[in-house]
C-alpha positions in Angstrom: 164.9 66.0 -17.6 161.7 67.7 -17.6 161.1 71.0 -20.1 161.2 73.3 -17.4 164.2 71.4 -16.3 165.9 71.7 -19.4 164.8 75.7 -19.8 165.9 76.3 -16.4 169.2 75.0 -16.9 169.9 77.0 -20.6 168.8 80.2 -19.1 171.2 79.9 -16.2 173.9 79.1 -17.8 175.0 82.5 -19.2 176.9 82.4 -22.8 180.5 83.5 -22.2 181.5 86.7 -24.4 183.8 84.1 -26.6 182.0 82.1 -27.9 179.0 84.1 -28.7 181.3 86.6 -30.3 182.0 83.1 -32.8 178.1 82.7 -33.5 177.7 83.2 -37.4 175.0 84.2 -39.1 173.6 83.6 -42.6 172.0 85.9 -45.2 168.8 85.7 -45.3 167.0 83.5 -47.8 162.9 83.5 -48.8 160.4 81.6 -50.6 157.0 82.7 -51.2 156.4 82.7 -47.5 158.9 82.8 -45.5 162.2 84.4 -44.9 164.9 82.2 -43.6 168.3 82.1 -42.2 170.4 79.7 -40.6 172.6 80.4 -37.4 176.1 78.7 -36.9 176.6 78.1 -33.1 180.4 77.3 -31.5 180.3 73.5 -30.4 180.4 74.9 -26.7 177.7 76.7 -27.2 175.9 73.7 -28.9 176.7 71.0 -26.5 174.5 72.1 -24.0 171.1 72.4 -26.1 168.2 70.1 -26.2 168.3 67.5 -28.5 165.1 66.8 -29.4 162.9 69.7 -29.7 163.0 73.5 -30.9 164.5 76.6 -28.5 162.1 79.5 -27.8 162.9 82.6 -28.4 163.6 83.4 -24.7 165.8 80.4 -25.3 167.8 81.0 -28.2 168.4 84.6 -26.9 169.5 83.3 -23.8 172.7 81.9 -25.6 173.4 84.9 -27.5 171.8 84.8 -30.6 170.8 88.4 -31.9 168.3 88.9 -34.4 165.6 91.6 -34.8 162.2 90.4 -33.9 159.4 87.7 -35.7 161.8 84.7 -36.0 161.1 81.2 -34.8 163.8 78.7 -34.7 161.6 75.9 -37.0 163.6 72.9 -37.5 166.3 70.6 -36.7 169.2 69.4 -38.9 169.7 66.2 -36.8 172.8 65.8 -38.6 174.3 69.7 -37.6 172.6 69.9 -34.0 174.5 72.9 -33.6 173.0 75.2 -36.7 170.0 76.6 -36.0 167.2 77.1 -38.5 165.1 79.8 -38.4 162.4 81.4 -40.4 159.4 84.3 -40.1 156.8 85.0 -42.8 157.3 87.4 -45.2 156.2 91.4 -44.0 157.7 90.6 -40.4 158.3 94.2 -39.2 161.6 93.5 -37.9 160.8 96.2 -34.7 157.1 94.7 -33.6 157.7 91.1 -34.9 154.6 91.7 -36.3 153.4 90.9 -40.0 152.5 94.4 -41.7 150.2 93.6 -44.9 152.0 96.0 -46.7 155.3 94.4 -46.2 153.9 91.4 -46.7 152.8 92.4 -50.5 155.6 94.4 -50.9 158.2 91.2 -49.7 155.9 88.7 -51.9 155.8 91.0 -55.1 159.6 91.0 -55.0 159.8 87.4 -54.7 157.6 87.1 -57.3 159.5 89.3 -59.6 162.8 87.5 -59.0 161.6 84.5 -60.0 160.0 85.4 -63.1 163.4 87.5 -63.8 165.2 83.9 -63.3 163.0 82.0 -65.2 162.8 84.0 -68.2 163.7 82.2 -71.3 167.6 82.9 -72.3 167.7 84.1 -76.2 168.7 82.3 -78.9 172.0 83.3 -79.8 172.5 80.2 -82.3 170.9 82.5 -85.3 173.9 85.2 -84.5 176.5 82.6 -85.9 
């Protein structure tokens, strides 16, 4: 099958109310760049999916998955076909889908902050003994 093919054939076939009411979602997870989550489609939902490439937006929506603006699904776990990865850079205004620089900085100073919090050096408690 062709891509238009394949698009053609997602888009009409509309999700039934079941199984995307069984679509999970994770929290949302960040590095330095990026905010991420993962979304766990039902097998039924899954069967019918490419293989071999990444969904578009107008894809992904087109099965019921509901998220606010700026993601891009970015990867495939070969071995979970059916769990979607997705990520948008840090600062995404969730509304435009847009980066605002001052979310950006704001997203990337926290970040920055946690880790520094988690990599502080625990305190020697061996000289309270």
């Amino acid at each position: 099958q062709t891509f238009r093919e394949t698009n053609t054939l997602i888009l009409k076939k509309k999700p039934h109310s079941m199984a995307v009411a069984r679509i999970e979602y994770s929290e949302k997870y960040q590095d330095d760049k990026y905010e991420y989550r993962h979304v766990i489609l039902p097998k039924e939902l899954a069967k019918n999916l490419p293989k071999a490439r990444l969904l578009s937006e107008q894809e992904w929506r087109g099965i019921g998955v509901q998220q606010s603006r700026g993601w891009a699904h970015y990867a495939i776990h070969r071995p979970e076909p059916h769990i979607l990865l997705f990520r948008r850079p840090l600062g995404t205004d969730p509304v435009t889908g847009k980066i605002d620089p001052a979310l950006e900085r704001e997203a990337k100073d926290a970040y920055q902050n946690n880790l520094e919090l988690n990599q502080a050096p625990m305190p020697d408690v061996s000289a309270d003994c």
